[in-house]
Phi, psi and omega in degrees: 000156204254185195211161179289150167247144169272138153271185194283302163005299202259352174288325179297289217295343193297273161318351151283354164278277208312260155030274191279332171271005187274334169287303205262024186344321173272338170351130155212142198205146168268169212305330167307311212285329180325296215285018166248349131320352185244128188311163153032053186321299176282031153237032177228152168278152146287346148288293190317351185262332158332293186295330195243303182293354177288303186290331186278294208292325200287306162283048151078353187283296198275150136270130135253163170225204178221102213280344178186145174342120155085358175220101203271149167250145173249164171198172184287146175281163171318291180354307219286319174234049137241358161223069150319285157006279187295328158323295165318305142315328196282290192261020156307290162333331180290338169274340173226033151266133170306134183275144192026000000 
């Protein structure tokens, strides 16, 4: 199966989300609001932040839901702290997966 490739960009943000929920575990936010989770919001796209909650939700770190008709939140999924480690691992991994 073929994986999203990151840039290094949407690879920062992807760890600046893990990062900020791992201090702030009830965070939840819509995909605008993401960007006070992020070092240096402004040297990220809205695809890089696209691109890294595509890679969080398929490996499992983020959870969503739908907080209202037409408006989703994202948050850490539960997983991340009953097996960080493995959570963690998870988004290691994003650096040496084969792109397609």
């Amino acid at each position: 199966m073929a994986r999203l490739a990151l840039s290094g960009k949407a690879r920062r943000v992807a760890r600046s989300i893990v990062a900020y929920l791992a201090e702030h575990p009830e965070a939840k936010d819509s995909l605008e609001g993401m960007r006070w989770w992020i070092e240096r919001p402004e040297e990220c796209s809205e695809t890089d932040i696209s691109d890294a909650i595509k890679i969080l939700l398929g490996r499992a770190l983020l959870s969503h839901w739908e907080a209202a008709p037409g408006s989703v939140v994202f948050g850490l999924n539960p997983e991340f702290l009953i097996h960080p480690k493995l959570a963690l691992l998870k988004l290691d991994s994003m650096e040496t997966d084969s792109t397609q």
